[in-house]
N, C-alpha and C positions, 0 to 999 in steps of 0.2 A: 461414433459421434464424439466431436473434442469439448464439446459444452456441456454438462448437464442439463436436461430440459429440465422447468422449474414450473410449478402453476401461476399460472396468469391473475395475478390479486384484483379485487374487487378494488373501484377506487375508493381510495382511503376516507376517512369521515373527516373533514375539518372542523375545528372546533368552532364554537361562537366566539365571534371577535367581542361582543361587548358581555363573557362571560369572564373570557381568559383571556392573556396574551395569544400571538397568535404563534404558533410554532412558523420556525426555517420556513419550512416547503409553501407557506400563506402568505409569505412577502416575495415583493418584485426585486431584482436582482441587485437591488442599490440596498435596499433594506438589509436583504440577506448577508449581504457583504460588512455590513456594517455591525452586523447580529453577529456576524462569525470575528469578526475584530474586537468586538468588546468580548465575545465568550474566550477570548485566546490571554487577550492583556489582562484581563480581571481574573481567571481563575488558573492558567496555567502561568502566565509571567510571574503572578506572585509565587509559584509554589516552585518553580526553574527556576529562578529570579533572572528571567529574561535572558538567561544565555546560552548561546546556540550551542555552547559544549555539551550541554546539559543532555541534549538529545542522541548521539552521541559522542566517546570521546574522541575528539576531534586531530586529525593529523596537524603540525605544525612544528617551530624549531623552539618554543617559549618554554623554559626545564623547568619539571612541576614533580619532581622526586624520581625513585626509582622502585620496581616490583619484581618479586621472582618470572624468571623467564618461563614461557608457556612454549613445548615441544609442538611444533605445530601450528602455530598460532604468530608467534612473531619473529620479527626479521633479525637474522643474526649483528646485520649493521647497526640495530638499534640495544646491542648489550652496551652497559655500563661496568666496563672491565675496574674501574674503579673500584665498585663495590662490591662487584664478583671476589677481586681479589682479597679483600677485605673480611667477608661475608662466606667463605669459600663457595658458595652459592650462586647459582647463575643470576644475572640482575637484567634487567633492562631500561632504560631510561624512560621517563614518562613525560609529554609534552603536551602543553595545552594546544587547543586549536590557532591557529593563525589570527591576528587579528583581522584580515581581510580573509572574507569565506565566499567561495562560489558553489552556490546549489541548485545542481538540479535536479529538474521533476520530469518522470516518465508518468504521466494520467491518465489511465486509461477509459477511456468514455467512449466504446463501445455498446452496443445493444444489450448484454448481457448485464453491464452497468446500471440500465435504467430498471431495474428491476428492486421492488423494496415489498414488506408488509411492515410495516412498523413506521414509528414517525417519519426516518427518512428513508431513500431507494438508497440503493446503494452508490450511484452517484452522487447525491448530495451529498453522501460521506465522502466518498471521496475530496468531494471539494473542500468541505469538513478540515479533511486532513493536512491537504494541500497550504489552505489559510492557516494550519496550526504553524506548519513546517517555515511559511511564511514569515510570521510576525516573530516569530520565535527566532528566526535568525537575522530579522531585519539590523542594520545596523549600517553605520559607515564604512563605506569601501565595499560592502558586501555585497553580491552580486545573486541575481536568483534569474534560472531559467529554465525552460519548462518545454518541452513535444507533446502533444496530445494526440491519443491515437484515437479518430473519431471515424463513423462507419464512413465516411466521403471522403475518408485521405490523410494525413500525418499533418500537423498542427502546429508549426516551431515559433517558439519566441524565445527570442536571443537573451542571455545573460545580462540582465541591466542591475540596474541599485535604485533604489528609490520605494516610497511609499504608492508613485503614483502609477509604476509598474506593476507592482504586487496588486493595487486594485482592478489594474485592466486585467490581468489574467484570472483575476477570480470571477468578476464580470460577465469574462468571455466563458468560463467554464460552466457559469448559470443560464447563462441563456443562450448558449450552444442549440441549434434543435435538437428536435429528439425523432428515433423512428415509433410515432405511435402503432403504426401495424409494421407487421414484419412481414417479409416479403412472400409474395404469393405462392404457398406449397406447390401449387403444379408448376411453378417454373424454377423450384430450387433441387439444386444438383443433390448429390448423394450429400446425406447426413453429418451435418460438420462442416459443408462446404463452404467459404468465405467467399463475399462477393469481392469481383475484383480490385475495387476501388480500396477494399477494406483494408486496414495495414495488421499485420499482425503485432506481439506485443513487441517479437525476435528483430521486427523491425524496426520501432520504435530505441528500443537497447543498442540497435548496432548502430543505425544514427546518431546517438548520444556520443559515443563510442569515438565517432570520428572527430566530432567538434569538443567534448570535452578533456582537453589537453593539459589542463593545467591537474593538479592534486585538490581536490573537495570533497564536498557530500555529495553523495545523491539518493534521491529517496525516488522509489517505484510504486505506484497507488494502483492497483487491479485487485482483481479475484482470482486472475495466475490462473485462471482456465482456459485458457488458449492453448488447441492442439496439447492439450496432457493429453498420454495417452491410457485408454482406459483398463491395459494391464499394467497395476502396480509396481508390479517387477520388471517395464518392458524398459526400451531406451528413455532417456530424459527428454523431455519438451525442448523444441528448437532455443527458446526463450533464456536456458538452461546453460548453455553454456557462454552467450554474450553477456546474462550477467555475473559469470564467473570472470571473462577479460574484463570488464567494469571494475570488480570488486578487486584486482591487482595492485589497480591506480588509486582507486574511488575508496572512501567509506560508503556502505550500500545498507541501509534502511530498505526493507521490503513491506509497507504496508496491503495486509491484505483486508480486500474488503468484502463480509458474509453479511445473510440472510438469513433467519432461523428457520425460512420454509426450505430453505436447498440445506438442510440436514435433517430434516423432517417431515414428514406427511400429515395431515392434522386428518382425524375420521372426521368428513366431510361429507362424505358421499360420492357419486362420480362428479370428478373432475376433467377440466381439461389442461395438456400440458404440453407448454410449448417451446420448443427450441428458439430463442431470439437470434441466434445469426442464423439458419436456417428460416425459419419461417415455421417448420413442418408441426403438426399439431398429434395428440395423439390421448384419447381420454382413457383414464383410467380411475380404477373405483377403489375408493381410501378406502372401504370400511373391511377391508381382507387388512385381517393384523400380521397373518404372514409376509403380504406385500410392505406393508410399513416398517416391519421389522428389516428387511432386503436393502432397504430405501436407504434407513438409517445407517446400515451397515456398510451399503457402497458409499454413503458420502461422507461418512467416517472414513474411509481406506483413503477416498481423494483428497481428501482435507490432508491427512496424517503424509501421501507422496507429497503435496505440496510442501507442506515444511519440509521432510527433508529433503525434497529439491533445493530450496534455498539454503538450508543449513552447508549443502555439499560445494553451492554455487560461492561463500562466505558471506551472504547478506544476514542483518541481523531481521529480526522476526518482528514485527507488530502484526498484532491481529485487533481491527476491530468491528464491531459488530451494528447492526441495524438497530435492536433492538437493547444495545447498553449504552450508557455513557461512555461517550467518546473520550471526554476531557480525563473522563477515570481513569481510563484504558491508558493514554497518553503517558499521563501520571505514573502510575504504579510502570511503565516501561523503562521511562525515564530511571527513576531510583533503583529497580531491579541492575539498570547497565551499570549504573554509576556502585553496585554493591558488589558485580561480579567485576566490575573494572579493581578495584581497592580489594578482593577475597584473597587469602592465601591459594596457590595452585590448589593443593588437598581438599580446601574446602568450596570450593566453586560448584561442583554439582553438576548438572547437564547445563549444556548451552541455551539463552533464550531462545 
C-alpha cells in the first residue's frame, strides 16, 4: 500500500461564533482568503520584510558579496576568482534574486489531503502555504503559477502577476470539492491502487517540467506519500527523480504537509482505518501498546525516507504541521536558510 492508512477523525467541534472568533475552516472561501492575506502581510511580511528572497535565496545576476565555496553544492561557473585569488580560498559569488521572479506551485489536493484532527486538514494547510508563498513573493513583474493535482485530473493555471490571480487560485483551492466517502472497498483494485483519472505527484512535477522554462522558484506542497515505497531502503518514489531535473533549473522548496494522528495512534479503543485513495477500511484496536509502539516506529521510518528523498532530490525542506503554528514554522525556516546561507563551510552543520 503507497499511502498510509490513517483514522478517519470524528468531525471537528467548531467553536461558537459569538464566544470567539471563528477559526479558517468556519469561513466561506472569500473570508478565508482574506484571513490567510492578513495572517501573511501582518505577521510574516513584517518579520521577511516582504521579500521574496527571504524564502529562499534566490537565483539572479544582482552581486550581493561573496562566500567560501561548498564542494558539492555549487556551480563551478559561479566562483569568484577574484577573491579566490586574493583569499587563497575558494570564493563564490552571491546574487540576489531577480527582480522579476516566476513561481511555481505543485498543490497537491488529493484524498489523502483532506485528512486533519486539529484545527485544520491538511489541505487547508496546504492552502495555508500556498497564500504564504503567494503574498510573500507578490510584487511587480512577478509572476506566480500553480498545477494542482486533484482526484478528477491535473489542474493548471498559467504564470500570471497580479493580486487578482493569486485570489482566484486560492479561491479555487478552497472550494475545490472534496471526496467526502471514498470509494467503494469491493470495487477497489489491490491496496494503493490509483483511480484512473487520478494524476500522480511524478505527474504533476513532470508537467511543470515542460512548461517551466525560464530560472525561478518552485515550491511543492504534499505529504510526499505518493507510491513511496514501503521498504526504506528499496528504489526512490517515481516523484524522486522529476523533482531532481526541477531542482537543476529551479530553486525547489518542498513543503510537507503532516498530521499528528499519521505519526501516532492515540489509546482509543477500536478504531477504524482507512486508506483514502483506496477506499479499503480495516479496524484495528489502539489499546495494545505494542501495536502503538510499531505505528510510531513505521511512520517515523516514512517520515525520516521522505526527507532524505528530498535532501537527495536537492529541494530544500519545510515541514509543517496540523497542529502547530504555521506562520512559526514559516519563520523560524526562513532565518534558519538565510544563517546556513551567510555560515562558514565548517560551521554549517547538517543540511535543512
Amino acid at each position: 500500500m503507497t499511502r498510509r492508512a490513517v483514522p478517519a477523525p470524528p468531525p471537528p467541534a467548531r467553536p461558537d461564533l459569538g464566544a470567539a472568533a471563528p477559526g479558517l475552516a468556519d469561513l466561506a472561501p472569500d473570508q478565508r482568503v482574506r484571513r490567510l492575506e492578513l495572517t501573511v502581510t501582518r505577521r510574516l511580511d513584517g518579520l521577511l520584510h516582504g521579500r521574496y528572497r527571504g524564502l529562499l535565496p534566490g537565483p539572479g545576476s544582482e552581486a550581493a558579496g561573496s562566500r567560501e565555496y561548498r564542494p558539492g553544492e555549487d556551480e563551478v561557473r559561479r566562483m569568484d576568482w577574484a577573491v579566490t585569488a586574493r583569499t587563497t580560498v575558494p570564493h563564490v559569488r552571491e546574487v540576489d534574486a531577480d527582480r522579476e521572479l516566476t513561481t511555481w506551485m505543485v498543490v497537491d489536493a488529493s484524498a489523502s489531503m483532506e485528512y486533519g484532527t486539529a484545527a485544520l486538514d491538511k489541505r487547508e494547510l496546504a492552502v495555508a502555504a500556498v497564500a504564504c508563498v503567494g503574498f510573500l513573493t507578490a510584487g511587480v513583474g512577478n509572476r506566480l503559477g500553480a498545477q494542482v493535482l486533484a482526484p478528477d485530473g491535473l489542474r493548471r493555471f498559467p504564470a500570471r502577476s497580479g493580486r487578482t490571480h493569486l485570489l482566484g487560485l486560492l479561491r479555487a483551492l478552497l472550494g475545490a470539492p472534496r471526496t467526502d466517502d471514498g470509494p467503494d472497498p469491493r470495487a477497489a483494485g489491490p491496496a494503493g491502487a490509483r483511480a484512473d483519472a487520478a494524476p500522480g505527484l511524478a505527474d504533476g512535477l513532470d508537467g511543470l517540467h515542460r512548461v517551466a522554462t525560464g530560472r525561478g522558484l518552485v515550491v511543492v506542497v504534499s505529504d510526499f506519500l505518493d507510491e513511496l515505497p514501503e521498504d526504506p531502503d528499496g528504489p526512490p518514489p517515481p516523484w524522486a527523480a522529476a523533482l531532481r531535473r526541477l531542482a537543476v533549473r529551479h530553486q525547489v522548496l518542498a513543503v510537507e504537509v503532516t498530521d499528528p494522528r499519521e505519526l501516532e495512534l492515540p489509546d482509543v479503543g477500536l478504531i477504524t482505518l482507512v486508506d483514502p485513495e483506496s477506499g479499503r477500511h480495516r479496524e484495528v484496536w489502539t489499546g495494545d501498546p505494542a501495536l502503538r509502539e510499531r505505528f510510531a516506529r513505521a511512520a517515523a521510518e516514512q517520515r525520516d525516507q521522505v526527507r532524505r528523498t528530498l535532501r537527495r532530490a536537492g529541494a530544500t525542506h519545510l515541514e509543517l504541521r496540523t497542529d502547530r503554528d504555521w506562520c512559526a514554522d514559516v519563520v523560524r525556516h526562513v532565518h534558519e536558510q538565510r544563517r546556513l546561507a551567510t555560515a562558514p563551510v565548517g560551521a554549517r552543520g547538517g543540511a535543512a
